[in-house]
C-alpha positions in Angstrom: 0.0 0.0 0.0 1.3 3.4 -1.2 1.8 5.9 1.9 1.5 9.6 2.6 3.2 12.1 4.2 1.7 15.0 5.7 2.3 18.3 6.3 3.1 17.8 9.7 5.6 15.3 9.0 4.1 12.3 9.5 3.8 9.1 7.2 0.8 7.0 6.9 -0.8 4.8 4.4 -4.3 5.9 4.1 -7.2 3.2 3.7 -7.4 3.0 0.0 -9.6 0.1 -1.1 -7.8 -2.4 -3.0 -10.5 -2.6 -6.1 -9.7 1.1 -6.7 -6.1 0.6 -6.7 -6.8 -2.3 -9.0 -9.0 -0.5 -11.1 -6.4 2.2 -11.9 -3.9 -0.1 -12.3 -6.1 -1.2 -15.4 -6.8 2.3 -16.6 -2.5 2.6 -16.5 -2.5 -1.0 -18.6 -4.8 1.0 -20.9 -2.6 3.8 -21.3 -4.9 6.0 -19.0 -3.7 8.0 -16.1 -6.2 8.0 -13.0 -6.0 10.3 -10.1 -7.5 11.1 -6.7 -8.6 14.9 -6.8 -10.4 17.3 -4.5 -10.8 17.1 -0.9 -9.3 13.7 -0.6 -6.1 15.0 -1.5 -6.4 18.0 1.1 -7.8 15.6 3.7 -5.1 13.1 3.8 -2.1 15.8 3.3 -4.3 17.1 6.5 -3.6 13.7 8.3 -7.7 13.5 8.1 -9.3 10.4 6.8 -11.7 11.0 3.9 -14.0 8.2 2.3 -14.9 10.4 -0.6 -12.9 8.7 -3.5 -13.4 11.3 -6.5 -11.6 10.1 -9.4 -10.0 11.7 -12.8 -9.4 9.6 -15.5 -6.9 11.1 -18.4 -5.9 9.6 -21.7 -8.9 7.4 -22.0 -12.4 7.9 -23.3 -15.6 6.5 -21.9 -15.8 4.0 -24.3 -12.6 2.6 -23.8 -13.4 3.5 -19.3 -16.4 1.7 -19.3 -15.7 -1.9 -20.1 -12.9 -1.4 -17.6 -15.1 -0.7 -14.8 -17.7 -3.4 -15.8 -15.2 -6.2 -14.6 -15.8 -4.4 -10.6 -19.7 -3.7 -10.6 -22.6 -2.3 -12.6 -21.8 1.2 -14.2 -24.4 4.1 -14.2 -23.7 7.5 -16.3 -25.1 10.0 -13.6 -23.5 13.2 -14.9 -23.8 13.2 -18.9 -23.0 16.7 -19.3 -20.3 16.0 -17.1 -19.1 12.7 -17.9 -19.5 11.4 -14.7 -19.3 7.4 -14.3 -20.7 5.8 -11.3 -19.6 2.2 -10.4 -21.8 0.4 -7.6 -19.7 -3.0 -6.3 -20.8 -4.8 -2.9 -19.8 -2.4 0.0 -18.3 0.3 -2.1 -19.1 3.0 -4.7 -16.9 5.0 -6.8 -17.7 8.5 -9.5 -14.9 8.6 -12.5 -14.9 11.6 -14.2 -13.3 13.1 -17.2 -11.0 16.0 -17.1 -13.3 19.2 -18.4 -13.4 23.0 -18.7 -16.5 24.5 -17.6 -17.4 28.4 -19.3 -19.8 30.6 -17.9 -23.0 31.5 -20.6 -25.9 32.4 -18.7 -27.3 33.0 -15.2 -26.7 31.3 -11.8 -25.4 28.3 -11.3 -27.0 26.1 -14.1 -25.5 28.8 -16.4 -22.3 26.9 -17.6 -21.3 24.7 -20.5 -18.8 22.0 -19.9 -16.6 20.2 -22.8 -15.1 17.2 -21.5 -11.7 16.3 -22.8 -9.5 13.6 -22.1 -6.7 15.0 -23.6 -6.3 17.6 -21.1 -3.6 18.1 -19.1 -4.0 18.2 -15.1 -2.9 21.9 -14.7 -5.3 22.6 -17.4 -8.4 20.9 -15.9 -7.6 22.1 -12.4 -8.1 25.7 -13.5 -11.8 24.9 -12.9 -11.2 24.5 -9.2 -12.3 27.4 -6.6 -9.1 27.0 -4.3 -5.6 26.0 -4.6 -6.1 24.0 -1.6 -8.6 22.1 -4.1 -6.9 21.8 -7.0 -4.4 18.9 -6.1 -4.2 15.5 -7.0 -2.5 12.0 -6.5 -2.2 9.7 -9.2 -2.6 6.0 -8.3 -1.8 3.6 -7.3 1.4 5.2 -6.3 -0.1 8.5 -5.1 1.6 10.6 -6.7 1.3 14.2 -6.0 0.3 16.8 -8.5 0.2 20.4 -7.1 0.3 22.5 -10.7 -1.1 26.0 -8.2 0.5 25.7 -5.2 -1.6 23.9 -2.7 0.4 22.5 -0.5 2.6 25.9 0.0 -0.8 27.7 0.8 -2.1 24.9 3.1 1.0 25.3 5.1 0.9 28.7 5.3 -2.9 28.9 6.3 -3.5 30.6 3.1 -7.2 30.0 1.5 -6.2 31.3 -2.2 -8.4 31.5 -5.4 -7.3 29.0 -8.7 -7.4 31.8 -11.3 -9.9 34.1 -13.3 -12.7 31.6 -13.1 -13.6 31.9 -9.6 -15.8 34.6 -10.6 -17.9 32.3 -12.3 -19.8 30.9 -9.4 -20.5 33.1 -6.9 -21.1 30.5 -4.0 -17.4 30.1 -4.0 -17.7 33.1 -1.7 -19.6 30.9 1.2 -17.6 27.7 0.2 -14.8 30.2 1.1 -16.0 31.1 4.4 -16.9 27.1 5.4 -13.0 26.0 4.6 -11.6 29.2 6.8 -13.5 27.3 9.6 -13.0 23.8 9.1 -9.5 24.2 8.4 -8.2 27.2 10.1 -7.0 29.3 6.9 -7.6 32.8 6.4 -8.1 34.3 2.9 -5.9 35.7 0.5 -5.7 39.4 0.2 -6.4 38.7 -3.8 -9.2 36.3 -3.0 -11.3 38.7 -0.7 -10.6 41.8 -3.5 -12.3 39.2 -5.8 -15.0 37.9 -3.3 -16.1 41.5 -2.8 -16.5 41.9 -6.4 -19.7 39.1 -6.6 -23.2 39.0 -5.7 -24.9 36.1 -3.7 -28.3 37.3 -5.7 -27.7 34.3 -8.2 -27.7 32.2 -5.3 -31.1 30.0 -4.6 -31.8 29.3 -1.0 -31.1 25.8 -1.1 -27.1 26.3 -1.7 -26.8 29.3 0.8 -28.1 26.8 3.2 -25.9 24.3 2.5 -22.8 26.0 3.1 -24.0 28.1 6.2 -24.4 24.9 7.8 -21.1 23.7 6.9 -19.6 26.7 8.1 -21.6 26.5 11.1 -22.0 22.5 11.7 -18.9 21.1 10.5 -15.8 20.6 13.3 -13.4 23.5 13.0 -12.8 26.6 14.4 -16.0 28.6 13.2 -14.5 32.4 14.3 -11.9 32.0 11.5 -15.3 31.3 9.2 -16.9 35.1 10.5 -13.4 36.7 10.2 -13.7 35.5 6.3 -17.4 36.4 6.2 -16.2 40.0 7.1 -13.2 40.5 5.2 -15.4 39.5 1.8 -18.1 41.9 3.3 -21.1 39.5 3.7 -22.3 41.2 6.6 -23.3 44.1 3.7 -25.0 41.7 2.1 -26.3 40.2 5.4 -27.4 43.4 7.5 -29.8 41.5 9.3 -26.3 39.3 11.5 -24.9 42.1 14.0 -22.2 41.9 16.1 -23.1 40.4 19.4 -23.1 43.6 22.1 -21.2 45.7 19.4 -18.0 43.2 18.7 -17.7 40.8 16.3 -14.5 39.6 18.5 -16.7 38.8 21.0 -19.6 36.8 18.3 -16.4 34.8 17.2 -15.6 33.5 20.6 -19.4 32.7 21.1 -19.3 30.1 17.8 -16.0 29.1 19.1 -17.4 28.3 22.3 -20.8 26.8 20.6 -18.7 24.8 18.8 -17.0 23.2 21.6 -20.4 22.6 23.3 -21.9 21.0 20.4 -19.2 18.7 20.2 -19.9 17.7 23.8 -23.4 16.7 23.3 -22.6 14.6 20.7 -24.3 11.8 22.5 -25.9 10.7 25.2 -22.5 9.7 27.2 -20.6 12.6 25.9 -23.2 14.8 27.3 -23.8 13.5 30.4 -20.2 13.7 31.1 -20.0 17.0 30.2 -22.5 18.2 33.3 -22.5 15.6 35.5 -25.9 14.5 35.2 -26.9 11.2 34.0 -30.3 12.5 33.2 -28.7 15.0 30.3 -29.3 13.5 27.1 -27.7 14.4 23.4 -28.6 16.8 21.3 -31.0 15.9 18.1 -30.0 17.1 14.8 -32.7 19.7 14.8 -31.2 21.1 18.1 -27.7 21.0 17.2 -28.6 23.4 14.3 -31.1 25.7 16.3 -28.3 26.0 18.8 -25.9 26.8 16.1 -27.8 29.1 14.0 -29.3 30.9 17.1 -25.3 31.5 18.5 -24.1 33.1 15.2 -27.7 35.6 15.6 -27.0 35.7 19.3 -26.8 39.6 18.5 -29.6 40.1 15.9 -33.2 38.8 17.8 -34.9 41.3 16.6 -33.8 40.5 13.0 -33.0 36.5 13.0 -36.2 35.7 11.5 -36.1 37.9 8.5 -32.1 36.7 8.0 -33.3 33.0 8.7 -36.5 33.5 5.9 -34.0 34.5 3.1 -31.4 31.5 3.5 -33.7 28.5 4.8 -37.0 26.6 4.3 -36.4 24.6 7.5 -39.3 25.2 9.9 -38.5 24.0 13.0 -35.3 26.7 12.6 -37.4 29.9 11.5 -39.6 28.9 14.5 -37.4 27.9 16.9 -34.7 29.9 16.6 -36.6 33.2 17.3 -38.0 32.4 20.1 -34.9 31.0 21.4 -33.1 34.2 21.1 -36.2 36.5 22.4 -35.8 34.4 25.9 -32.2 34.6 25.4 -31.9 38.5 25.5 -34.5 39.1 27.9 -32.9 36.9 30.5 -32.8 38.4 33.9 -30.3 37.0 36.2 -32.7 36.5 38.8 -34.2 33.9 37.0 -32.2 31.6 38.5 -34.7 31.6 41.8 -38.3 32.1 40.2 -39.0 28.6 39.6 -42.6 29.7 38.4 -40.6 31.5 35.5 -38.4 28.6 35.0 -41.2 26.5 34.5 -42.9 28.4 32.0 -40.0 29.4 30.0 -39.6 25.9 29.6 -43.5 25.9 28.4 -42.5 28.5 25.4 -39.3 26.0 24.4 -40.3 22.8 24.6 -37.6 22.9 27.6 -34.4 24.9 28.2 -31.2 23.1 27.7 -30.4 25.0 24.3 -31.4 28.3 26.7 -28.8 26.8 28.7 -26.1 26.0 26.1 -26.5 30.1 24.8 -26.0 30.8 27.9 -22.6 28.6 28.7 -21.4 29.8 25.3 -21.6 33.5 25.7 -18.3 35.2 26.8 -18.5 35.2 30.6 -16.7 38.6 31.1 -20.6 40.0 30.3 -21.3 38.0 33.4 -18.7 39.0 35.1 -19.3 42.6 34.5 -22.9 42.2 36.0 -21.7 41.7 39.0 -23.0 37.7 38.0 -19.9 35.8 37.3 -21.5 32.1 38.1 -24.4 32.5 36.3 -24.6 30.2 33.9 -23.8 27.3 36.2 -26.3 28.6 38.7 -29.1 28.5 35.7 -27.8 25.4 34.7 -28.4 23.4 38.3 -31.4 25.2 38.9 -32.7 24.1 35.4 -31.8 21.0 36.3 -32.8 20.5 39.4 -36.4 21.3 38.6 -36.0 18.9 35.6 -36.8 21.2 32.8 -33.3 20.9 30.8 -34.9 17.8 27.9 -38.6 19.0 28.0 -41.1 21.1 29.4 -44.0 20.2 31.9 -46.4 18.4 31.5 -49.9 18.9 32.8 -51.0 16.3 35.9 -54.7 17.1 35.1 -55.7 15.3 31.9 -59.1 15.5 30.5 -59.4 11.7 30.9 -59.5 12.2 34.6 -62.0 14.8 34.3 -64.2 12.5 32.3 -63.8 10.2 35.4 -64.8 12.8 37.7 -68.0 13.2 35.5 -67.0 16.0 33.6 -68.4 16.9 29.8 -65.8 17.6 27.3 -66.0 21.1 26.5 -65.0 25.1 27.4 -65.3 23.9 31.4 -63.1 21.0 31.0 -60.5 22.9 29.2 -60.9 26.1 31.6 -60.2 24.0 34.7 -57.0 21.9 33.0 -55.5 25.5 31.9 -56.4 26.9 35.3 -54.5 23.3 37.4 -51.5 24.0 35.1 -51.1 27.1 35.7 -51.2 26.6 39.7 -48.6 23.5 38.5 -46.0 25.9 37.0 -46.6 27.8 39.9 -45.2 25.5 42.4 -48.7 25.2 44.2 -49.8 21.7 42.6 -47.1 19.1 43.0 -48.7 15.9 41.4 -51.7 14.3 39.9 -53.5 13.6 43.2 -53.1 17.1 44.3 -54.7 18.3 40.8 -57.8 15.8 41.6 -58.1 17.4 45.1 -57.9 20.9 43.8 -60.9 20.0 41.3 -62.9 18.5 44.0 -62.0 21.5 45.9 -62.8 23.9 43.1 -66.6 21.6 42.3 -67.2 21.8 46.2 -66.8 25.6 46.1 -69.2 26.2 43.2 -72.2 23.9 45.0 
């Protein structure tokens, strides 16, 4: 097995399946040339394992691929236009592609033509790449480097650099710019934010802002690099509706930094309970992990999150969660922390209050400290916990089936009295279901 060394020194043979080395050792018999190109290559000169084999054929055509790749599995054409190849074998799938130039002729991103042409050399078909950091490859099976626009010098120095001219030609290379400077630490290129500030995100449909705002703000990395690109390309212009959080943006970067962190620690269900030191603390769903993400980066817009959330997603549970979220978030009062009545009932509005409680952990706690509240958010946390509100909010010991028992009618009366023991619930004063039977007698005795 061919091995790699990275750019921090270190060897290792990455996990290449042995079909795909096979398989380009047939292309080679052919007189092809196949190599593995895009974030593969960055990944593993990274020291990070990738299972996304992306592979470039040269020097062959699809006729002469095809039959190749028919010995391993059943072949699909998914990408005509592109000349993509898709081979399905037990356990594994691989995409073959052609080398290709792609011109710009009309609006958006559908708006390109794209000749395929085997004939092409690497450095010629990597002009089509956004970054230099993308534009590597390694031909197999020997894994090979080819670096024709200076990848690896701009990986090492941190250095998030444009290909050439072309980067112009799809503007949501600005976001996919912003996503890599936070999952792998680079800043950008003077030359690269001149360009970025040049292009519109107008072209852009929701769908693929979405997509790479998550990555940015989902993905493992280090997510204030990501806002220190958004600002140097000027999104927040385009984006007046995200504000600094209390005035800095310093201070908004240290916030996703910290979210970050969090999130990784409610991974699961063990991860989190370690984290806190309750058993009872359980993971974070997919839909929280990206309210709690989406609602950090806003933490300094409430009043604006939902029109900035309307332009870039379609997700519900975000545009309604989120929102609200943030509106309990910035009215917090420090003495929360001893109205259990108030507790209770934010927990009501949320569907409980452990993503209340993350906000709160990952704001910068020299704002707490300046309040004159410097243990605050552990304080909110235990007493969140201790009146176990953190996964859900309460739920009502009066039912209408036990009304029904009691000889009630459905109806305004039944629902009056229900609304009327939960509220005298979330105020501490009704402690279980046999106290909420009691008060109803108590209440039926009064009226006779």
């Amino acid at each position: 097995m061919p091995s790699i060394e990275t750019l921090a020194g270190k060897t290792f043979e990455p996990d290449l399946p042995n079909r795909l080395l096979s398989i380009a050792g047939e292309i080679r018999e052919a007189g092809g040339r196949a190599f593995l190109v895009g974030g593969w290559v960055r990944d593993a000169l990274l020291g990070r394992t990738c299972r996304d084999y992306d592979v470039e054929v040269y020097d062959l055509t699809q006729d002469e691929l095809i039959p190749i790749l028919k010995k391993y599995g059943r072949t699909n054409l998914v990408g005509k236009a592109f000349g993509v190849i898709h081979l399905a074998m037990k356990g594994l799938s691989l995409d073959f592609s052609f080398p290709r130039t792609e011109s710009k002729v009309g609006y958006g991103h559908r708006g390109f033509v794209v000749h395929t042409d085997e004939k092409l050399s690497f450095k010629e078909a990597a002009l089509r790449r956004d970054f230099t950091i993308n534009a590597m490859g390694m031909e197999l099976p020997e894994l090979t480097l080819c670096d024709p626009y200076g990848g690896i010098d701009d990986l090492k120095k941190g250095l998030l650099r444009h290909v050439g001219p072309a980067f112009v030609e799809d503007s949501l290379r600005i976001l996919r710019g912003v996503q890599f400077a936070s999952r792998f630490a680079l800043r950008l290129a003077p030359e690269t934010i001149e360009l970025c500030q040049t292009l519109s995100l107008e072209d852009l449909s929701i769908e693929r802002l979405f997509e790479e705002f998550k990555k940015w703000l989902l993905k493992p990395g280090k997510p204030s690099l990501g806002l220190r690109a958004f600002l140097d390309i000027k999104l927040n212009e385009f984006f007046p509706e995200v504000s600094p959080l209390h005035g800095s943006w310093e201070d908004l970067g240290e916030m996703l930094d910290n979210m970050e962190s969090l999130r990784r620690n409610f991974a699961n269900a063990e991860a989190a309970s370690g984290a806190v030191g309750d058993a009872k603390c359980t993971a974070l769903s997919d839909d929280q992990v990206m309210e709690f993400a989406f609602a950090t980066f806003l933490s300094g817009s409430p009043e604006t999150s939902l029109k900035f959330l309307e332009r870039i997603t379609n997700e519900s549970h975000l545009v309604k969660n989120v929102p609200l979220l943030l509106n309990a978030y910035s009215t917090l009062d420090f003495a929360i922390v001893s109205d259990a009545p108030a507790l209770r009932r934010m927990a009501v509005k949320l569907g409980g209050l452990k993503l209340l409680c993350l906000l709160v952990k990952a704001t910068p706690r020299k704002y707490y400290a300046a309040a004159g509240a410097p243990e605050f958010p552990e304080q909110l946390w235990q007493a969140v916990t201790s009146l176990d509100l953190l996964n859900a909010a309460p739920q009502p010991f009066l039912m209408g089936k036990m009304l029904m028992e009691m000889g009630f009618k459905p109806g305004k009366q039944m629902g009056e009295t229900i609304k009327q023991s939960f509220e005298l619930q979330l105020d501490g004063k009704i402690k279980n279901a046999e106290e909420a039977i009691e008060w109803v007698r108590s209440q039926t005795k009064e009226r006779l």
